[in-house]
DOSE-545381 format. One line per field, with one value per residue (C-alpha): residue number from 1; chain; residue in one letter; z, x, y. Coordinates in pm, 1 decimal, decimal comma. Layout:
# residues N
k = c(NUM|...)
c = c(A|...)
r = c(A|...)
z = c(Z|...)
x = c(X|...)
y = c(Y|...)
//
This chain:
# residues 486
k = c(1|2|3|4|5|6|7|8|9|10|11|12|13|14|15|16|17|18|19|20|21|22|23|24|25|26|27|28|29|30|31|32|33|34|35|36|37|38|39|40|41|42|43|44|45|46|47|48|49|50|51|52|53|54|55|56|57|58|59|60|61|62|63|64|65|66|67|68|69|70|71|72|73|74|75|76|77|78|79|80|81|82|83|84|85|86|87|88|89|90|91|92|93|94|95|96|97|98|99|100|101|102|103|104|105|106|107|108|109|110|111|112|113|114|115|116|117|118|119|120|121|122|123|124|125|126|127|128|129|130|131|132|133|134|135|136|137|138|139|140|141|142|143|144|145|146|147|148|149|150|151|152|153|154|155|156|157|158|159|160|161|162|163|164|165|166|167|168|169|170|171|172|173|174|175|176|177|178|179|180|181|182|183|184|185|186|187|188|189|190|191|192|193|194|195|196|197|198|199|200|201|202|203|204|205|206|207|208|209|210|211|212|213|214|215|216|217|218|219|220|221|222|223|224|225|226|227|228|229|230|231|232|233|234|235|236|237|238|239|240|241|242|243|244|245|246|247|248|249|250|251|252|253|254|255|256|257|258|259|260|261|262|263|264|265|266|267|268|269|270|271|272|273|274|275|276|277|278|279|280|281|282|283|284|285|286|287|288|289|290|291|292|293|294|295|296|297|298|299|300|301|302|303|304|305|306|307|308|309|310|311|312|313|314|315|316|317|318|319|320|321|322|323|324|325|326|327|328|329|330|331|332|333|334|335|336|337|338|339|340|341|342|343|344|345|346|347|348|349|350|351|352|353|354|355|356|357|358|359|360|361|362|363|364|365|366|367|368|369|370|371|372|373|374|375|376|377|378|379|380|381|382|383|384|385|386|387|388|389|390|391|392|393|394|395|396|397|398|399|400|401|402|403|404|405|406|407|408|409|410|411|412|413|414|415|416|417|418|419|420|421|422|423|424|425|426|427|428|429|430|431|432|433|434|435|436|437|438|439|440|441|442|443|444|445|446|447|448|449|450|451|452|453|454|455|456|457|458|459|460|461|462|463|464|465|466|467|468|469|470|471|472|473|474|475|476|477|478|479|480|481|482|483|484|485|486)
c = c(A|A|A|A|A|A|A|A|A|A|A|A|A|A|A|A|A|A|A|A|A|A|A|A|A|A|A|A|A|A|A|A|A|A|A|A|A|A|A|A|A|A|A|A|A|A|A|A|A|A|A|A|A|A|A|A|A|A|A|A|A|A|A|A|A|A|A|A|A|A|A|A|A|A|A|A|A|A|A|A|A|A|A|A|A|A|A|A|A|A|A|A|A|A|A|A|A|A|A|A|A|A|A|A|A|A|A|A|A|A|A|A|A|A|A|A|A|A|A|A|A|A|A|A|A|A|A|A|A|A|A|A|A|A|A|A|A|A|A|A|A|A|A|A|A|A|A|A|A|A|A|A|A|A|A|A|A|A|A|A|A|A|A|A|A|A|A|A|A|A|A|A|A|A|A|A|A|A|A|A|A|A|A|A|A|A|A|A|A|A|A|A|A|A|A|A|A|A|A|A|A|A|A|A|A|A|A|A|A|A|A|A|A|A|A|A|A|A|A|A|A|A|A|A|A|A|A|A|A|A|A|A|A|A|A|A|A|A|A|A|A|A|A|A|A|A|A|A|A|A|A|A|A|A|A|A|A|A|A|A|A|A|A|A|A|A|A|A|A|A|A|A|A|A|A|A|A|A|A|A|A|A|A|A|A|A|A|A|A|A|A|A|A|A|A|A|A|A|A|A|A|A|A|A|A|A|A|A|A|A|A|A|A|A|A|A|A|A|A|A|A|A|A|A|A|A|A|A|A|A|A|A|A|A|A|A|A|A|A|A|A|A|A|A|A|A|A|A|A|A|A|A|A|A|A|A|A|A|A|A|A|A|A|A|A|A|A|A|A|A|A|A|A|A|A|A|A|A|A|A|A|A|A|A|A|A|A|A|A|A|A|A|A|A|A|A|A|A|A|A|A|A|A|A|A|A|A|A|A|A|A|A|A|A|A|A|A|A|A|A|A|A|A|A|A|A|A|A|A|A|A|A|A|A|A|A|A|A|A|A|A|A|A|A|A|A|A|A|A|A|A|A|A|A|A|A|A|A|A|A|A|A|A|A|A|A|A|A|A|A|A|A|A|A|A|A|A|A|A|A|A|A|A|A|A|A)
r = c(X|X|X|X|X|X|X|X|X|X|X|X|X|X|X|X|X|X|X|X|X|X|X|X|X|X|X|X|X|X|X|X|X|X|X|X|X|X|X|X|X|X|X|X|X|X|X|X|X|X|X|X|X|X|X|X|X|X|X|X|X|X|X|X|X|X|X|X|X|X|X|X|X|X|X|X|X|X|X|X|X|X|X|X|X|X|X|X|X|X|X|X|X|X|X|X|X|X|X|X|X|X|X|X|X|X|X|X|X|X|X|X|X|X|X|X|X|X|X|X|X|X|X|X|X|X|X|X|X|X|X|X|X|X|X|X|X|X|X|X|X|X|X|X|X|X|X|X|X|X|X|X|X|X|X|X|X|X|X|X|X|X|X|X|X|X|X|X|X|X|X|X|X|X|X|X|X|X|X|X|X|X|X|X|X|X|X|X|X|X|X|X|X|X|X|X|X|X|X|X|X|X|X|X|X|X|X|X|X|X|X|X|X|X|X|X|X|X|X|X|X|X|X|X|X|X|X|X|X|X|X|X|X|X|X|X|X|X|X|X|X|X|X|X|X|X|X|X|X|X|X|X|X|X|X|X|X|X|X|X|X|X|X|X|X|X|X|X|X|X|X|X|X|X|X|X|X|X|X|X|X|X|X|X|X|X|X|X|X|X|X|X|X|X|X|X|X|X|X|X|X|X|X|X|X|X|X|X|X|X|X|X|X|X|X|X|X|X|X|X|X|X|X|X|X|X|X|X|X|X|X|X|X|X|X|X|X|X|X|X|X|X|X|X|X|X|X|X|X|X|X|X|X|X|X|X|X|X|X|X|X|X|X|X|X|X|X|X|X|X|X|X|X|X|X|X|X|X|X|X|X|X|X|X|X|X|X|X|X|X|X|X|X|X|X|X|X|X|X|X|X|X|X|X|X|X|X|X|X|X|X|X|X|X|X|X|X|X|X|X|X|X|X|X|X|X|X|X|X|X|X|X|X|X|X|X|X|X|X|X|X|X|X|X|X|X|X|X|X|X|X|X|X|X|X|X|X|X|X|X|X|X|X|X|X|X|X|X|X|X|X|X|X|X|X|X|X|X|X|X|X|X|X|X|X|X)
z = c(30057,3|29737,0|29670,1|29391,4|29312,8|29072,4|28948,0|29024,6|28837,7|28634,4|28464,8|28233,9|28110,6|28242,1|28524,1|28700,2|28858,5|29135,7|29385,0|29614,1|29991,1|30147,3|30515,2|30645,4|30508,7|30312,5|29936,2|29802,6|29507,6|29535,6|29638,5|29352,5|29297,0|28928,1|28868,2|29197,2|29274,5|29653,5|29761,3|30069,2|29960,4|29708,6|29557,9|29425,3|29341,2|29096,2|29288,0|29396,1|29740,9|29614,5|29423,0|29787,3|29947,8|29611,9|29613,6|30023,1|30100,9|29795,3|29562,8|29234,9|29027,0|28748,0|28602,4|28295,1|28429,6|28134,0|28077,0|28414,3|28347,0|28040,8|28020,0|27970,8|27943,8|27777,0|27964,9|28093,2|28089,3|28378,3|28492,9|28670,2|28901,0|29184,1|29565,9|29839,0|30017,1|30375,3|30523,7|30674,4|30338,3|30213,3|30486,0|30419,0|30055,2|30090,1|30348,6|30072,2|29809,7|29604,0|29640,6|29461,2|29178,7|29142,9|28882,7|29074,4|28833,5|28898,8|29250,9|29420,9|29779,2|29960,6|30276,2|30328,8|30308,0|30324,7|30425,8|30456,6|30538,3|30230,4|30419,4|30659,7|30519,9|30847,8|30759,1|30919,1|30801,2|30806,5|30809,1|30881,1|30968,3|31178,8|31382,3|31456,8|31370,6|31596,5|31315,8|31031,8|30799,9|30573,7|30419,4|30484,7|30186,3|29855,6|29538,8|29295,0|29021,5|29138,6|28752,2|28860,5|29183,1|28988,9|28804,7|29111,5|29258,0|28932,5|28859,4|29221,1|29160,3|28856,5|29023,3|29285,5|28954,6|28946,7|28752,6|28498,0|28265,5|28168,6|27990,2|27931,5|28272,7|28461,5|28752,8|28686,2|29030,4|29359,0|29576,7|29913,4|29845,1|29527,9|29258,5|29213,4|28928,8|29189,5|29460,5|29610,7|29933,0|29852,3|29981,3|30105,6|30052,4|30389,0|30558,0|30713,3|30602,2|30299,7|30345,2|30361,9|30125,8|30216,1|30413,4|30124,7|29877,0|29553,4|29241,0|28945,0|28617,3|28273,7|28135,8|28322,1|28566,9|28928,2|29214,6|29601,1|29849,9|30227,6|30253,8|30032,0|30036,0|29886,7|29773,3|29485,9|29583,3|29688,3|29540,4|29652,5|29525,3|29785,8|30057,7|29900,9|29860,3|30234,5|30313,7|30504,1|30513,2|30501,2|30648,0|30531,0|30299,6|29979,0|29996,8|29679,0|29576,4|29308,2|29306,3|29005,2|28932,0|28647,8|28562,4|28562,7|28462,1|28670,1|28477,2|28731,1|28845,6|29205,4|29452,4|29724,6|29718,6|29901,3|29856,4|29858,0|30003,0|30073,5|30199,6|30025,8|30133,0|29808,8|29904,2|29973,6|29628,1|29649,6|29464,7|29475,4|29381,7|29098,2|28957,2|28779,3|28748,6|28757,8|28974,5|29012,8|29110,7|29375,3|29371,9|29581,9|29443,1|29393,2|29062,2|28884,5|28906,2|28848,3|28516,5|28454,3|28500,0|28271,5|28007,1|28001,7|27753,6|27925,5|27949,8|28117,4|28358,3|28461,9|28487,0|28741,7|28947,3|29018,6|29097,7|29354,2|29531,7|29529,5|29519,8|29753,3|29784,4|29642,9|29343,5|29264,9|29294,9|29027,6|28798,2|28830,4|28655,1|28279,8|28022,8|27908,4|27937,8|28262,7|28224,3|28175,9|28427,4|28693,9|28602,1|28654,9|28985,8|29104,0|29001,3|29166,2|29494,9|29822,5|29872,9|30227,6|30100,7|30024,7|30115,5|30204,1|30040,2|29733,6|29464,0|29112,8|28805,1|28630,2|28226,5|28112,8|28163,1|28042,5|27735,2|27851,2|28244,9|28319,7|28531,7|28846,8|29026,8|29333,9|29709,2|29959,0|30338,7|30338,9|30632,8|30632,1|30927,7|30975,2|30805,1|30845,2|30885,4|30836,2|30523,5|30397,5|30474,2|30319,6|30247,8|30111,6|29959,6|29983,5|30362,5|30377,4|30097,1|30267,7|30143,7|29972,6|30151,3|30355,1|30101,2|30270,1|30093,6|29966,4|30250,6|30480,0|30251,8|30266,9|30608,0|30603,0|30368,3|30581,6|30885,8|30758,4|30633,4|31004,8|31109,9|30863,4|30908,1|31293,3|31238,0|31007,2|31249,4|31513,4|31294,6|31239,8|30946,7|30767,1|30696,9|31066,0|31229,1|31521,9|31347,6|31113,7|31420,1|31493,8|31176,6|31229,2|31595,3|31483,2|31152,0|31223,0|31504,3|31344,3|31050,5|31159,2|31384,2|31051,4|30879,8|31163,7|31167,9|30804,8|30771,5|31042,8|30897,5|30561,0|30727,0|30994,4|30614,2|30451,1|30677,2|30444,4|30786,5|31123,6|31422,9|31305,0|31087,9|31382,4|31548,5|31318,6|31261,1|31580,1|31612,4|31314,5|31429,0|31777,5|31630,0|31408,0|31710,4|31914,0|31763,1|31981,9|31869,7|31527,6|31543,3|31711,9|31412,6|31161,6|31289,6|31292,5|30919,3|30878,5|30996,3|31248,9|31567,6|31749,0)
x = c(-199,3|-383,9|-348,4|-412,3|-314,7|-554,0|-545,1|-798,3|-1146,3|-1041,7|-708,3|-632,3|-454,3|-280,6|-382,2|-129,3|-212,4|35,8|18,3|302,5|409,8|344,0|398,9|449,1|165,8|199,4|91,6|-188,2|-472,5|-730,7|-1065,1|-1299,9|-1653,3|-1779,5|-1791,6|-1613,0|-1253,2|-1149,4|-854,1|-707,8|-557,7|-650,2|-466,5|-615,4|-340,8|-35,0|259,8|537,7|354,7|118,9|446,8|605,7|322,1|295,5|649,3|704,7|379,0|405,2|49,2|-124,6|-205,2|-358,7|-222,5|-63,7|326,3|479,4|563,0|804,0|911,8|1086,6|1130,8|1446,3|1572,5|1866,1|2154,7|2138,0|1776,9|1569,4|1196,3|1032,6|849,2|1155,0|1132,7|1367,0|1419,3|1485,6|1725,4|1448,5|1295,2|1604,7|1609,4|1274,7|1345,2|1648,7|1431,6|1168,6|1470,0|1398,9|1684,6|1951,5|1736,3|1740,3|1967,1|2267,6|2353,4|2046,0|2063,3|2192,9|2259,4|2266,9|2464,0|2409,8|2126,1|2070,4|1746,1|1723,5|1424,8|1341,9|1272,7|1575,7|1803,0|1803,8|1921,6|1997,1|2226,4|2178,5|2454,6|2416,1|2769,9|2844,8|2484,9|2560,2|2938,8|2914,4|2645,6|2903,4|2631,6|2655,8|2324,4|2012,4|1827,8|1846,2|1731,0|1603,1|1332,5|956,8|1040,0|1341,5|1209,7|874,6|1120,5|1312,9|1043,2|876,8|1228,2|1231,2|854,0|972,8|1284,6|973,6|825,9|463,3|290,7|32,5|-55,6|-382,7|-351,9|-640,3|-827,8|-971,6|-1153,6|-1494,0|-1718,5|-1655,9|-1935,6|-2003,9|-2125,0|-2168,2|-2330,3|-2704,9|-2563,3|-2308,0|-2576,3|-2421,9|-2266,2|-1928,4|-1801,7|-1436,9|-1243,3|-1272,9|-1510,1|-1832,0|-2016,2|-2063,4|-1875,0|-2104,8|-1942,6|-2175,2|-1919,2|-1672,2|-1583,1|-1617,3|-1460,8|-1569,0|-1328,6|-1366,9|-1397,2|-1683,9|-1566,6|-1546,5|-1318,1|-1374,2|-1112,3|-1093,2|-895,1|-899,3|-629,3|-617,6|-333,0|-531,2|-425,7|-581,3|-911,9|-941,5|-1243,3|-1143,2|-1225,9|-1524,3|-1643,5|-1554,9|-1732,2|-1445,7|-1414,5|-1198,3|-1069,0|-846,6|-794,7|-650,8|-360,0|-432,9|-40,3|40,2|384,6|597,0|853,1|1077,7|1434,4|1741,9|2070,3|2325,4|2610,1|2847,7|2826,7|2864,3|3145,0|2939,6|2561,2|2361,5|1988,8|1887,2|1539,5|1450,0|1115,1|960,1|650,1|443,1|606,0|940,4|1158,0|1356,1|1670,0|1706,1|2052,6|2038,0|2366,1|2603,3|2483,4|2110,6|1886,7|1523,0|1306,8|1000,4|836,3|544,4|393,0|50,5|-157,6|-130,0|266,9|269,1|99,9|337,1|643,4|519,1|444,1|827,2|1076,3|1364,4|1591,5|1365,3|1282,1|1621,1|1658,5|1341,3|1487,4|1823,2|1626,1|1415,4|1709,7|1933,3|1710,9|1488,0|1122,4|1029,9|1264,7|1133,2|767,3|854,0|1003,0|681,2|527,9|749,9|669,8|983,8|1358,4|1406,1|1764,9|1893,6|1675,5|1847,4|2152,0|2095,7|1969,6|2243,6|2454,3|2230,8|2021,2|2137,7|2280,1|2083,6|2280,7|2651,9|2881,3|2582,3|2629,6|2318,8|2316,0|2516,4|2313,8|2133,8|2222,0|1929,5|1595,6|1553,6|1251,9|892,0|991,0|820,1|475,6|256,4|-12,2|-272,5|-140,7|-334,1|-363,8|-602,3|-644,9|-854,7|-1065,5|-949,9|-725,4|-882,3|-1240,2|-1382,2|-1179,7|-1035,4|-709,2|-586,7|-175,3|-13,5|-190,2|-525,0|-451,0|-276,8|-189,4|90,8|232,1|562,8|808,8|953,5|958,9|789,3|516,0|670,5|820,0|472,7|334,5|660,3|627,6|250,4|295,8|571,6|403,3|37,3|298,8|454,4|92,5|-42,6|211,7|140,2|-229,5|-127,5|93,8|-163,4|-462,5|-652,6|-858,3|-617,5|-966,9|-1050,3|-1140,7|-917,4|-621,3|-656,8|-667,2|-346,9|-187,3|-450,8|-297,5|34,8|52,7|-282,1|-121,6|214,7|121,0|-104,9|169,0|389,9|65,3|-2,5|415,1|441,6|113,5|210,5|537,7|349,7|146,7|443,2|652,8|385,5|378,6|578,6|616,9|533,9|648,9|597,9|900,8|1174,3|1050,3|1080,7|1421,1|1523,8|1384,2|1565,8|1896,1|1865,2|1818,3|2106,1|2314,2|2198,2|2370,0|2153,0|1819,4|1926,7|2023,8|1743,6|1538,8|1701,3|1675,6|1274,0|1270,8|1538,1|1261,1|1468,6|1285,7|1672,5)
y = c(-16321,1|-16193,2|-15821,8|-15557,6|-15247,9|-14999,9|-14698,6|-14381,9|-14342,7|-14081,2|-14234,3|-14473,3|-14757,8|-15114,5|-15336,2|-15541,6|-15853,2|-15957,1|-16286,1|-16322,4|-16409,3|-16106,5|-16003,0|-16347,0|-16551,1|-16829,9|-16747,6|-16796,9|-16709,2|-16442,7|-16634,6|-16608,6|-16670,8|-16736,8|-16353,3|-16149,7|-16242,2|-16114,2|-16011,1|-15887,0|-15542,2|-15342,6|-14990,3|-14727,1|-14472,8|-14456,5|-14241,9|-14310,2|-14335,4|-14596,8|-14762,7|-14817,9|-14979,8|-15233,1|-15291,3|-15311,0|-15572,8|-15629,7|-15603,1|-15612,6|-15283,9|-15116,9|-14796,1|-14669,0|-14703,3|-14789,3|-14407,0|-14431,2|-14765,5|-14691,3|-14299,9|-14176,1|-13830,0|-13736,2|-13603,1|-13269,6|-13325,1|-13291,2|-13354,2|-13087,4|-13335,4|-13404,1|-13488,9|-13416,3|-13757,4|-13696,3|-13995,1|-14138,1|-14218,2|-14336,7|-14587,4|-14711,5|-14764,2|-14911,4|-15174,6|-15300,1|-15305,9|-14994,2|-14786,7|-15006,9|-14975,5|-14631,0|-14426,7|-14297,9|-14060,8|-13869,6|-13847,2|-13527,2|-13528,0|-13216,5|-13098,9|-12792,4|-12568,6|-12157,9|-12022,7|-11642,6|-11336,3|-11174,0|-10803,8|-10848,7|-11096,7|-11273,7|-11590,3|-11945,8|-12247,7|-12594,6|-12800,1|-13172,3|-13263,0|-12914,3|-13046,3|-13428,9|-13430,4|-13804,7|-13945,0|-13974,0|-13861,4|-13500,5|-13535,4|-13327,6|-13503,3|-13676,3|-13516,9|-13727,7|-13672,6|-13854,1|-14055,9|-14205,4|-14300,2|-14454,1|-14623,5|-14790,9|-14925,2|-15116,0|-15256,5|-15373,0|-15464,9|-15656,6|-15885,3|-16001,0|-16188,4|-16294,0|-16004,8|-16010,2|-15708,8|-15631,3|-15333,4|-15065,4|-15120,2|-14858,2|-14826,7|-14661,3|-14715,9|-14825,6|-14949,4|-15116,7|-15506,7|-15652,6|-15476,0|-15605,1|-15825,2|-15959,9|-16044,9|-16367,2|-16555,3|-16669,2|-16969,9|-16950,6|-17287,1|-17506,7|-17248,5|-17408,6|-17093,5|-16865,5|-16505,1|-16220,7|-15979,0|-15679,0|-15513,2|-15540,3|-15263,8|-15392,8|-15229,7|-15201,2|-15165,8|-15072,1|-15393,2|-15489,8|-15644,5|-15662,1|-15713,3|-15714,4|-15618,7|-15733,5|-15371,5|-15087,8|-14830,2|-14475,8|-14370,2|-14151,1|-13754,3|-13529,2|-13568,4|-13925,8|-14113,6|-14366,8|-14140,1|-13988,5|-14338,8|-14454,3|-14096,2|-13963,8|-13580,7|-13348,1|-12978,0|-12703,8|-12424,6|-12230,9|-12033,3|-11842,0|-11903,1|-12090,2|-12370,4|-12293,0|-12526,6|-12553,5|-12710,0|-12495,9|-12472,1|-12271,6|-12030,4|-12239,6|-12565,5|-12563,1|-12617,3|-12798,5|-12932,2|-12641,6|-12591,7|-12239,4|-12053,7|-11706,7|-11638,0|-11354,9|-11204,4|-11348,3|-11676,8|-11848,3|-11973,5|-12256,5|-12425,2|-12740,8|-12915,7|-13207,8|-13333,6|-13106,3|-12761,9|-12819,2|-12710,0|-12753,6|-12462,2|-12441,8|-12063,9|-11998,0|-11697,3|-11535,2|-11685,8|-11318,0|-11367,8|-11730,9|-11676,2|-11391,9|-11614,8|-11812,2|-11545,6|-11449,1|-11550,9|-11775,2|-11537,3|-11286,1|-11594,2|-11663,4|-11272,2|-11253,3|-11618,3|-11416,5|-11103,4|-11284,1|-11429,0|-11106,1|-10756,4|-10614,5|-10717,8|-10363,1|-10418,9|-10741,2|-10594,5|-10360,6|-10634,9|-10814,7|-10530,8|-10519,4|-10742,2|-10782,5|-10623,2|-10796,1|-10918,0|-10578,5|-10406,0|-10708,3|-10554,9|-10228,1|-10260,9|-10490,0|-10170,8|-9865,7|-10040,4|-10116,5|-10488,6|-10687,2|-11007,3|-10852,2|-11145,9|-11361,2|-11725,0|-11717,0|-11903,8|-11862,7|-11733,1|-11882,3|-11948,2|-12121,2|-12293,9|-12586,4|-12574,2|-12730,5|-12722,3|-12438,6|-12563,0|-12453,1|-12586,2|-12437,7|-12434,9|-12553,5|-12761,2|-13025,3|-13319,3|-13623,7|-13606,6|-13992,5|-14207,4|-14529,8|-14663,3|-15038,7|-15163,4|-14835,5|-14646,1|-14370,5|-14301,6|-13985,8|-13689,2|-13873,0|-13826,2|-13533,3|-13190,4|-12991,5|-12659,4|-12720,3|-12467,4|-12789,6|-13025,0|-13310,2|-13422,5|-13732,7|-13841,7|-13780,5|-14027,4|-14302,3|-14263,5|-14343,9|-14643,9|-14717,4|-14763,4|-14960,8|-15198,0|-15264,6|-15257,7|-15507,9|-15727,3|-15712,6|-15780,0|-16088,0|-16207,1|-16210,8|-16351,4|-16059,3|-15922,6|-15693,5|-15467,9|-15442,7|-15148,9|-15230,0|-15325,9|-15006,6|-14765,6|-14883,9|-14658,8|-14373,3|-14356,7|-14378,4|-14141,4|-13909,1|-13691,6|-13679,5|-13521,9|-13297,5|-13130,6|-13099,8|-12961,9|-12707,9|-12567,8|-12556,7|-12366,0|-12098,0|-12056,8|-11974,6|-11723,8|-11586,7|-11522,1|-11358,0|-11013,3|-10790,1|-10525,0|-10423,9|-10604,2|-10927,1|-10907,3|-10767,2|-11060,0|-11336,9|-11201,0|-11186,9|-11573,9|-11650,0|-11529,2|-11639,4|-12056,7|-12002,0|-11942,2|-12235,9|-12518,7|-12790,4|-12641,3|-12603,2|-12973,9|-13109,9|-12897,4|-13110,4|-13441,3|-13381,0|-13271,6|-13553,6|-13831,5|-13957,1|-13798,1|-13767,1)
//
């Protein structure tokens, strides 16, 4: 089976050209004509989604991934782009070979993890091993920076063998049929009669030429051009909250791997354990405050991280308003305001931020209306855009890839068209109602955390208090954010 891999319309740089056995057909070439060469997948899409579904069928590419093939960071150096990999995922990469290629060293499990009410420090605590002490297992999730994974799964891409670069190749149009200089039957070898290839999306690259693809699958974010091209639409909303991530260094590295979130009413903040005493940092916060974040000096930043994880909403409203000082007016009010977290586990200080992490980006929920239609699917964020409070964006789209995979290779296996309607309804049945029950929770848990007072927030508390103290429930909680559906 013939496959490629590409890159959106609006990047850059290197096409890769692989042909290899692939879900248990017999290899061969892409069918060409004189001008159009066919294959039966094509890629749009360079993430580390897109990357598992090359790597697992396996494909052929184009995109600039020299950058994560060969990056490296010194030590003590972190990038600010890093997923939580639930079990599940690790499983999955560990299937298509990826995982043994990825750096230990900058892995962190975690085992434990803290999750508290910013009004009534109502908290709840997630411990793997205390949940399913019969699994054997400790850990919620794997920490690992989206580079490193990148990284993994081109080295695994690599020991597969077969790939051709053509570098600087871009996609620049995608159509349905042949472009009018294309206009032509193709004759398949040992077919009686020419293929029609009006029903095929055909791509066009930067170099002129063209390619035409039995299936075509977005993995190409949010703003897909695969699914404006297939003319799939799409529902949801702005949050008006901004992500702001950065990397971290803690004043102590810590005892045991916990990661860290306390919903505030502008948003929840996250730490996130990486090796040693780093941390990487997830704030959801209005755009005004993002932008003020990133206006402070680092050690007013680290100043206004602790804040947010130890004073009272009102006290960190009013550091939100001084331009500077921050550090010392943390202190001050440590020493003068009432405590909600005395004795509560939090997380150390922080000593230092490490220099160009500081980023954020727009919040908001978006859905596919479908995720498959005659010759198109869609994986990952070109699916799906979740709010990042559970930290399972990545592994919605794994699981995706994960499962047209399973479903391709049943269509092969049976002789059907990989671009089918009917075999592609398969994965929209499988992945479409999934996800949007993950969409719908994490959304309503945005909007439950955002009441700063009234009723709303007695009763959350109450809810909160009342799962920590079921010990089935709690576990049953995990195993669904784990993947593993126990």
């Amino acid at each position: 089976m013939a496959h490629i891999w590409l890159n959106s319309l609006q990047a850059t740089p290197l096409l890769r050209i692989r042909v290899a056995p692939c879900i248990g057909r017999t290899v061969r070439s892409a069918s060409t004509t004189s001008e159009v060469p066919i294959y039966d997948v094509i890629c749009v899409g360079g993430g580390p989604a897109g990357l598992s579904l090359l790597t697992a069928l396996p494909l052929i590419e184009t995109h600039d991934l020299t950058g994560p093939s060969t990056l490296s960071l010194p030590p003590g150096h972190y990038s600010n782009r890093a997923s939580s990999l639930t079990p599940s995922s690790k499983n999955f990469l560990e299937k298509i070979g990826a995982w043994d290629s990825l750096d230990k060293s900058r892995i962190q499990p975690y085992h434990n993890m803290q999750v508290w009410d910013g009004i009534t420090g109502s908290r709840i605590s997630f411990d793997w091993q205390e949940a399913h002490p019969e699994s054997g297992n400790t850990t919620i999730a794997y920490m690992t920076e989206n580079d490193n994974l990148s990284r993994a799964l081109l080295a695994r891409l690599s020991s597969l063998g077969g790939t051709d670069l053509l570098h600087s190749t871009k996609v620049s149009n995608i159509s349905l049929g042949p472009p009018s200089s294309h206009q032509q039957e193709h004759q398949e070898p040992n077919a009686s009669t020419p293929l029609n290839l009006s029903s095929y999306p055909h791509l066009t690259l930067s170099t002129g030429s063209t390619l035409a693809a039995r299936l075509l699958i977005g993995a190409d974010g949010p703003s897909s051009p695969v699914r404006a091209f297939a003319g799939i639409g799409s529902s949801g909303w702005d949050y008006d909250r901004h992500g702001l991530v950065a990397t971290l260094r803690l004043a102590t590295e810590p005892d045991t791997s916990t990661a860290y979130q306390r919903f505030l009413p502008t948003g929840p903040i996250a730490l996130l354990p990486l090796p040693g005493p780093f941390t990487t940092l997830v704030w959801s916060t209005t755009p005004r405050r993002a932008a003020h974040l990133k206006s402070l000096s680092p050690p007013d930043f680290a100043a206004l991280v602790d804040a947010a994880f130890r004073l009272s909403a009102v006290d960190i409203d009013y550091m939100h308003t001084i331009s500077t000082g921050h550090a010392d007016e943390l202190s001050w009010r440590l020493q003068h305001t009432p405590q909600l977290l005395e004795g509560a586990q939090i997380p150390h200080r922080v000593a230092a931020v490490q220099e160009g992490s500081i980023a954020s980006f727009p919040l908001r929920l978006r859905h596919a209306d479908t995720y498959a239609t005659h010759r198109v699917a869609l994986v990952g964020d070109a699916a799906h855009t979740i709010h990042p409070l559970a930290g399972q964006g990545l592994n919605m789209g794994l699981a995706d890839v994960e499962s047209l995979v399973g479903i391709l290779r049943w269509g092969v296996e049976r002789g059907m068209d990989v671009g089918d309607q009917l075999t592609l309804e398969r994965y929209n049945t499988e992945r479409y109602g999934v996800n949007h029950g993950l969409l719908g929770v994490v959304d309503k848990l945005h909007k439950l955390y955002s009441w700063g007072g009234g009723p709303v927030v007695g009763l959350r508390s109450w809810g909160l208090r009342a799962v920590d103290g079921v010990p089935g429930l709690k576990g049953w909680l995990m195993s669904r954010a784990a993947g593993s559906g126990a």
